[in-house]
KEKE-3310 file (N, C-alpha, C; in steps of 0.2 Angstrom, whole numbers, plus 5000, padded with zeros to 4 digits):
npx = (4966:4966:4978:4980:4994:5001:5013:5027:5038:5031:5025:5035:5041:5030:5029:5040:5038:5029:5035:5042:5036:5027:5040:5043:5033:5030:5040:5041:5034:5038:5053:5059:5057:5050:5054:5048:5056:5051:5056:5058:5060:5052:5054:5067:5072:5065:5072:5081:5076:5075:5088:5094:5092:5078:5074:5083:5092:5079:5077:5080:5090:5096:5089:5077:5076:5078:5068:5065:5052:5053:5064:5074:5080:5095:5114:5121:5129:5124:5115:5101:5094:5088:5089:5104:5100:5094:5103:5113:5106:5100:5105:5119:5119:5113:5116:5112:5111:5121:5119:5104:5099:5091:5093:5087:5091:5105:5113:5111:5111:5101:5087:5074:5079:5083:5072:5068:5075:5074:5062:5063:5070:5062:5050:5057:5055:5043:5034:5022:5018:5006:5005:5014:5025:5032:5029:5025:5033:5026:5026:5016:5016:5012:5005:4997:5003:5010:5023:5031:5020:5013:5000:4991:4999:5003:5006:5000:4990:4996:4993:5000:5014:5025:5036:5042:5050:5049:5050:5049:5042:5041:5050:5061:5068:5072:5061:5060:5049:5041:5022:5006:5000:5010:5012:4996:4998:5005:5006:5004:5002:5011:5007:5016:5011:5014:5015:5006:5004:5003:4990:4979:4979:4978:4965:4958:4961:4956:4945:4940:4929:4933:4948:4959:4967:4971:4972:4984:4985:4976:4976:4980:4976:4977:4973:4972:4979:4982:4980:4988:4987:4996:4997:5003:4995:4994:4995:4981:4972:4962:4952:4936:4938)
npy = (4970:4971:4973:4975:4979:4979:4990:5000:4989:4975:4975:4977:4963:4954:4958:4953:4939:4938:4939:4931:4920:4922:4921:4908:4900:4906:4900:4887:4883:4891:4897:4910:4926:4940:4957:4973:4985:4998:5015:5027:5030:5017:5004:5002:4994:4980:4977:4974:4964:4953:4950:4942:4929:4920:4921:4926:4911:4905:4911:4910:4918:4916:4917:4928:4944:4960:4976:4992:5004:5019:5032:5045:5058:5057:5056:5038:5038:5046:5048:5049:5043:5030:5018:5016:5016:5001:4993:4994:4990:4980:4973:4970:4963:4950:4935:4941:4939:4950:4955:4953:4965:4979:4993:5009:5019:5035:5042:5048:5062:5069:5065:5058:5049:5038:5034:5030:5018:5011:5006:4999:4987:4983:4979:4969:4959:4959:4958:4949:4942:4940:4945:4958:4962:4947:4954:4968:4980:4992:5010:5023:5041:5054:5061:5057:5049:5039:5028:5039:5045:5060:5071:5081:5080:5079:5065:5054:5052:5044:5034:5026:5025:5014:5017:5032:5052:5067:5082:5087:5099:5104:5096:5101:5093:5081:5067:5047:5036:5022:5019:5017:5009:5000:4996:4991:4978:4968:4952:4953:4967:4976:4985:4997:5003:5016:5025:5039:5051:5047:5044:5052:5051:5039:5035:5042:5039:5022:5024:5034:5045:5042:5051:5055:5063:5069:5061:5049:5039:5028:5026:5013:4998:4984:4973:4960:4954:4954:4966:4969:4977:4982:4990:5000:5001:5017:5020:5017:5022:5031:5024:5016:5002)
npz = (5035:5053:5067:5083:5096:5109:5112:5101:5101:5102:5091:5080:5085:5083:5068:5062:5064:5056:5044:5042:5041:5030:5021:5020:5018:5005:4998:4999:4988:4978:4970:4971:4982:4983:4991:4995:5003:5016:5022:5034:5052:5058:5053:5059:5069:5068:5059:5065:5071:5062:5058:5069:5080:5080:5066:5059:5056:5053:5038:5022:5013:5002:4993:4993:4986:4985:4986:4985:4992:4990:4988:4996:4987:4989:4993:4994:5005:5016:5027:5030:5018:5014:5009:5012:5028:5027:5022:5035:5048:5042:5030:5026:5038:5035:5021:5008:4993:4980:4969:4970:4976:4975:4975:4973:4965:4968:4959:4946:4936:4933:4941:4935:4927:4935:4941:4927:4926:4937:4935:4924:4931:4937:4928:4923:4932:4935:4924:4916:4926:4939:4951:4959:4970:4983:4996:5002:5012:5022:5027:5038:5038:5049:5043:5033:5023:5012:5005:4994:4991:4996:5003:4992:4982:4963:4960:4966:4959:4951:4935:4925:4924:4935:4941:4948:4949:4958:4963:4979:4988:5001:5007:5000:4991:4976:4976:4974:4967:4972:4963:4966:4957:4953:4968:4971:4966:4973:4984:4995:5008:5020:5032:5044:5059:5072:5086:5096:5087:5076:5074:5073:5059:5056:5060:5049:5039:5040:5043:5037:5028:5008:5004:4996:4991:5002:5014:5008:5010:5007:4993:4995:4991:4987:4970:4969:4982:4998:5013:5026:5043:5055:5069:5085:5101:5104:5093:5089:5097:5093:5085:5080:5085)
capx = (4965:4970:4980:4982:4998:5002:5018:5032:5041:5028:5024:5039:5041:5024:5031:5047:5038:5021:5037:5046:5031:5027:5045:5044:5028:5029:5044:5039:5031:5043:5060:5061:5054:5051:5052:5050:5056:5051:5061:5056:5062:5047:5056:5072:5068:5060:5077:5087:5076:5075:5096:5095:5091:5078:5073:5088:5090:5074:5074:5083:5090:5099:5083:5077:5077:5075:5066:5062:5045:5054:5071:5075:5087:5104:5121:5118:5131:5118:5110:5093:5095:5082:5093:5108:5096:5093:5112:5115:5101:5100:5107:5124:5119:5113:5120:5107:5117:5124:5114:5097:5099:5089:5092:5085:5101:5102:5119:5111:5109:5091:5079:5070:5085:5084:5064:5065:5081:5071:5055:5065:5071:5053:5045:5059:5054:5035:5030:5020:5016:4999:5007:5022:5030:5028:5026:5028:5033:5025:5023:5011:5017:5008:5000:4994:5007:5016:5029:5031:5014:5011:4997:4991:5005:5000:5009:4994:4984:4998:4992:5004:5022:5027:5040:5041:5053:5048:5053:5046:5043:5038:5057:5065:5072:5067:5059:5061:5044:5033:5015:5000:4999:5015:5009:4992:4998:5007:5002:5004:5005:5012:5009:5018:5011:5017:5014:5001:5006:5002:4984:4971:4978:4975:4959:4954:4963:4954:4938:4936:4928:4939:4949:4967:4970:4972:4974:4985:4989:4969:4975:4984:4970:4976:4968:4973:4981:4979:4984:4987:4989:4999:4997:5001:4987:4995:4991:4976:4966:4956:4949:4930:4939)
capy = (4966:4977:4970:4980:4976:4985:4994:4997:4982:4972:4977:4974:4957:4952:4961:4947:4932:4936:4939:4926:4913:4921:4920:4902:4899:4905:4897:4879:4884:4897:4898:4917:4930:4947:4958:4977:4987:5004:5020:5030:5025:5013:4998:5001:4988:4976:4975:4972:4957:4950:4950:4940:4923:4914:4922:4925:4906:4903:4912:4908:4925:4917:4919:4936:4948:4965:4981:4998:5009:5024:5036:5053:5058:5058:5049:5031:5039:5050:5045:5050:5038:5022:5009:5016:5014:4996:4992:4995:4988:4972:4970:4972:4958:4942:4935:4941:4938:4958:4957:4952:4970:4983:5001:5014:5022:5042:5044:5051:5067:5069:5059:5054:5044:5035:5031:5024:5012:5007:5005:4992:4982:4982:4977:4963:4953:4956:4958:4943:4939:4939:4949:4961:4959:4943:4955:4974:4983:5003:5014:5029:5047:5057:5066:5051:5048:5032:5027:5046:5051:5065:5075:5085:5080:5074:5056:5050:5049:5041:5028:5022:5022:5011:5023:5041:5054:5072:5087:5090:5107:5105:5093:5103:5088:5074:5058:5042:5032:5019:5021:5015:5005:4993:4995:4987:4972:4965:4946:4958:4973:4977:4995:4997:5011:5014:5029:5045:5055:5044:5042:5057:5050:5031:5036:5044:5031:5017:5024:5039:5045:5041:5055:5051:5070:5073:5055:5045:5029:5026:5023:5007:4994:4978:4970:4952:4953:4956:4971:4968:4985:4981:4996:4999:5004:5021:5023:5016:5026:5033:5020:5011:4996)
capz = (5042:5056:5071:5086:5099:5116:5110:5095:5103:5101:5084:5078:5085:5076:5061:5062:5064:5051:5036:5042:5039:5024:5017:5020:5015:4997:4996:4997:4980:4972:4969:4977:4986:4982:4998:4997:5010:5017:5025:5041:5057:5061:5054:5062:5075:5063:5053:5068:5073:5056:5057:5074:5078:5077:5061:5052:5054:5048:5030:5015:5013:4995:4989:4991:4981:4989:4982:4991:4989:4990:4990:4996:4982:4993:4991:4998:5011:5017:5035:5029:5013:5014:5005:5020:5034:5029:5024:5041:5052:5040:5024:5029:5043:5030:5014:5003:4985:4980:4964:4971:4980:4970:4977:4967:4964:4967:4958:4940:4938:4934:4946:4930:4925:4941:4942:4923:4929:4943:4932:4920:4935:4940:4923:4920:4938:4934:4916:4915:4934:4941:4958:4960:4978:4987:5001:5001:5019:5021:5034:5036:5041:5053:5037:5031:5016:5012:5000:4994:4992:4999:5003:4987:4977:4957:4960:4970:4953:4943:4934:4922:4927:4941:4944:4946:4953:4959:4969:4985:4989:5009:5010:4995:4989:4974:4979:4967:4970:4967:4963:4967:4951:4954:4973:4973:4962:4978:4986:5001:5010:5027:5035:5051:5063:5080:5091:5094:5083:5070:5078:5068:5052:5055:5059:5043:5030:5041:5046:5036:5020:5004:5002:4997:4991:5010:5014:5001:5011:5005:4986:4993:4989:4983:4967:4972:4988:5006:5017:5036:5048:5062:5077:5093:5104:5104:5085:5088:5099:5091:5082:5084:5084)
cpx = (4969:4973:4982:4989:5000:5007:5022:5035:5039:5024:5030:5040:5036:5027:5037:5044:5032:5028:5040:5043:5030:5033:5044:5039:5029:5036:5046:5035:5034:5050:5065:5056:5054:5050:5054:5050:5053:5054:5057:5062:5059:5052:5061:5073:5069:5068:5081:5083:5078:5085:5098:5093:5084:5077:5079:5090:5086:5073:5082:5086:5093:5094:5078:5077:5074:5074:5066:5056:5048:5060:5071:5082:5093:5108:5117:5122:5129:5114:5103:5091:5091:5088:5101:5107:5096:5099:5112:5113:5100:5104:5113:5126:5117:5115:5114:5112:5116:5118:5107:5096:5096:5089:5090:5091:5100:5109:5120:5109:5105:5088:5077:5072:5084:5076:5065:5070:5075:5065:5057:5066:5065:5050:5050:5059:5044:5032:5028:5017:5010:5001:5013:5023:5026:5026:5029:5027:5030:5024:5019:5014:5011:5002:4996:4997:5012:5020:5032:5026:5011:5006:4997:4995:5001:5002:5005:4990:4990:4995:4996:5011:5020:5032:5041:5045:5048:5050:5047:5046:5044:5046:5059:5070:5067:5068:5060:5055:5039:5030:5010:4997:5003:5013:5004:4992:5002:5003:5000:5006:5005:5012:5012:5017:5011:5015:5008:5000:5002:4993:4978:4973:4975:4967:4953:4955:4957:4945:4933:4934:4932:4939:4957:4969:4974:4976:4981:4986:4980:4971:4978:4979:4972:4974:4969:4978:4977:4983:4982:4990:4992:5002:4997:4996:4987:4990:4985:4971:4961:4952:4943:4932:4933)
cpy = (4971:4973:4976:4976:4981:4990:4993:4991:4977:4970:4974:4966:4953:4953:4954:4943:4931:4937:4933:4919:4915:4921:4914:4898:4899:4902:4889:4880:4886:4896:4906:4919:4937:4951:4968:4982:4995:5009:5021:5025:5019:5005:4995:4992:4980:4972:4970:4964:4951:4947:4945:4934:4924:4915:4924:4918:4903:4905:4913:4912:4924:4918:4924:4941:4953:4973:4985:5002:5016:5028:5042:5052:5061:5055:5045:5033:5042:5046:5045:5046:5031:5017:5010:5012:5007:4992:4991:4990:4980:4968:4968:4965:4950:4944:4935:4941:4948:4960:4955:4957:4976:4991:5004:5017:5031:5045:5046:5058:5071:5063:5056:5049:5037:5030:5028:5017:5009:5003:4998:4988:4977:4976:4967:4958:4954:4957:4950:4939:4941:4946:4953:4958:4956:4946:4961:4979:4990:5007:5021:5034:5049:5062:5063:5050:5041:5031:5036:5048:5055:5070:5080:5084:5076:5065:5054:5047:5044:5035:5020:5020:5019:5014:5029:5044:5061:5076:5088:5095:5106:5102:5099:5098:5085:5068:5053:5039:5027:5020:5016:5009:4998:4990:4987:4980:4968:4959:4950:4963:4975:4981:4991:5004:5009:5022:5035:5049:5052:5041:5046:5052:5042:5030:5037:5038:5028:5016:5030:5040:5045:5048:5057:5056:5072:5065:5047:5039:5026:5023:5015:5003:4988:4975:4964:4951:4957:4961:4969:4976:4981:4988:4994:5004:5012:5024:5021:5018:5026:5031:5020:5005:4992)
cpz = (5047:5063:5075:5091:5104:5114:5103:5095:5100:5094:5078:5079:5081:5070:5059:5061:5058:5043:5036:5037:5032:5016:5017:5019:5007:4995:4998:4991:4975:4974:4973:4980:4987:4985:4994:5002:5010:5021:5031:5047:5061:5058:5055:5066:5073:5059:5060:5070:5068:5056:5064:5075:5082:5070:5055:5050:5051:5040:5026:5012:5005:4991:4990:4988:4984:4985:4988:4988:4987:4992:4993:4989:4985:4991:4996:5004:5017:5024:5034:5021:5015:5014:5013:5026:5033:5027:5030:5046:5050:5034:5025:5034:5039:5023:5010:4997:4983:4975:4964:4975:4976:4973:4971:4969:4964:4965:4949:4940:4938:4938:4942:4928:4928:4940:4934:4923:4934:4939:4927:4923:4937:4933:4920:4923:4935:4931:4918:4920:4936:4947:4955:4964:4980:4994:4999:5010:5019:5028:5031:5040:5046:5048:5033:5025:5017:5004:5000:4990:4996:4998:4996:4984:4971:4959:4963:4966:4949:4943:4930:4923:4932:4945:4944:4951:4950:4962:4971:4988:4995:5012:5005:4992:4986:4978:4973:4972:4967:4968:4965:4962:4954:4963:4976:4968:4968:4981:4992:5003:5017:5030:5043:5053:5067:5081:5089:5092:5076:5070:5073:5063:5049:5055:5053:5038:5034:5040:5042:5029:5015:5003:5002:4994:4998:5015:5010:5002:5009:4999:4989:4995:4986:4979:4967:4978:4994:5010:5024:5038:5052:5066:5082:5095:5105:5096:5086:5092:5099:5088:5086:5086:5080)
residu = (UNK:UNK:UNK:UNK:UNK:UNK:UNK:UNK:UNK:UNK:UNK:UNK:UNK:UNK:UNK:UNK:UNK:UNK:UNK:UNK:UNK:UNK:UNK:UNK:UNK:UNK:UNK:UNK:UNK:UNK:UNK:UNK:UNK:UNK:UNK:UNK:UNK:UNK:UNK:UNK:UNK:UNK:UNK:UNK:UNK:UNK:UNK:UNK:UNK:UNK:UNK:UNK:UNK:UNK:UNK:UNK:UNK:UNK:UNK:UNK:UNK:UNK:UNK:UNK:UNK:UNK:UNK:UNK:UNK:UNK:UNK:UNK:UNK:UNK:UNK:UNK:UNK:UNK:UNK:UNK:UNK:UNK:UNK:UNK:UNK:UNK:UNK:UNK:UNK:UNK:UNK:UNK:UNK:UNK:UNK:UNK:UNK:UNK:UNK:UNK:UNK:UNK:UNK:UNK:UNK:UNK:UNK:UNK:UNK:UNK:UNK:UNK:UNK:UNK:UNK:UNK:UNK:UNK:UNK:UNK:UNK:UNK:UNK:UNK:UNK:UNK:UNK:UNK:UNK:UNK:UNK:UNK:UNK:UNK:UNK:UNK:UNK:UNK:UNK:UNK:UNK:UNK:UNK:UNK:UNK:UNK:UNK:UNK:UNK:UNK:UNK:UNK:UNK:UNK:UNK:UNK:UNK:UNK:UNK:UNK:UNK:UNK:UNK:UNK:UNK:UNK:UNK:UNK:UNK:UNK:UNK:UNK:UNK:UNK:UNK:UNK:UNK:UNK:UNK:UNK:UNK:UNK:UNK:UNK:UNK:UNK:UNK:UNK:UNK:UNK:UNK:UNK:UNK:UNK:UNK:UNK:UNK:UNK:UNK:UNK:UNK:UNK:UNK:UNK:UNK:UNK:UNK:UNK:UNK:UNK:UNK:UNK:UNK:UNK:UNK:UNK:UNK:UNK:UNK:UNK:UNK:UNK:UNK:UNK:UNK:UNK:UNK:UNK:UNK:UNK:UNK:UNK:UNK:UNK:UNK:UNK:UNK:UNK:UNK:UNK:UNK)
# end
């Protein structure tokens, strides 16, 4: 489902109020809430509203449990470090419980170490569960890659693991990430695209021939859930609407 909105402002605030409701929706049935977040600078914004009132009054934050799609392999001190970035901006801001906080951890000394730590966290909240995340947050690069699938890279096919690390030629640096597998098992999935930059590639995922070699925010498909887009009219251009 695709949602257009005049700017990132605007974007964001939608963003606030459509997790807000679904926090508090699956939780007049469930006991938690499984939220994964995404890096980039797009949800900057997003964190800061979420930590402000009227939505931080509205949601239940003891019941949370918060995941991420994706790491760069840094110290968590690290400015360019995902799990930092949203310390900062939100977590750091509500009383989510310390051990309902799941950073993929970038302090082993092989990445592989990391992605199978994180993979066990994973299989021990949703062995047995119909969905993974009650809701999983993503944004799209200007190259069309989200989580850290990146154009041409093997990890677009994985099928089996739910986590994977890799070295990234193009950063020179590994990534920790989840795949397409633990991905499309999500109740929901969130992209956030904001500006025209981000504009050719929207095009192609949305509108253009599959080809998630070149494209890879195509593999994310939900096989019982629902995906909303939420762009500003910047990213959405060049849409047919």
């Amino acid at each position: 489902m695709l949602h257009i909105f005049p700017n990132a402002e605007s974007v964001a605030l939608e963003a606030a109020a459509f997790i807000t409701q679904q926090i508090e929706t699956v939780l007049q049935t469930r006991n938690r809430f499984t939220l994964a977040l995404s890096g980039g600078s797009t949800p900057k914004r997003l964190h800061q509203l979420l930590a402000e009132a009227p939505y931080r009054d509205r949601i239940d934050w003891s019941k949370l449990h918060i995941f991420w799609g994706d790491e760069r392999y840094l110290p968590l001190e690290d400015d360019r470090n995902n799990a930092k970035m949203a310390f900062d901006t939100l977590l750091n801001k509500v009383p989510v419980p310390a051990e309902q906080i799941h950073i993929m951890r970038t302090d082993f000394q092989d990445p592989v170490d990391s992605a199978l730590q994180y993979e066990s966290v994973l299989h021990s909240y949703f062995d047995g569960e119909e969905n993974s995340f009650d809701l999983m947050l993503l944004g799209m690069g200007d190259d069309g890659h989200t989580l850290s699938l990146f154009p041409g890279t093997e990890v677009i096919h994985e099928t089996n693991k739910w986590c994977t690390a890799f070295f990234l030629k193009q950063q020179e640096m590994f990534r920790v990430t989840l795949t397409k597998t633990i991905a499309n098992r999500s109740a929901c999935i969130l992209f956030l695209t904001t500006g025209a930059a981000k504009a050719p590639a929207l095009k192609e995922v949305l509108e253009g021939a599959p080809n998630i070699n070149t494209y890879p925010s195509q593999v994310i498909q939900p096989v019982n859930g629902t995906t909303h887009w939420m762009v500003d009219e910047a990213a959405a251009a060049l849409l047919k609407r």
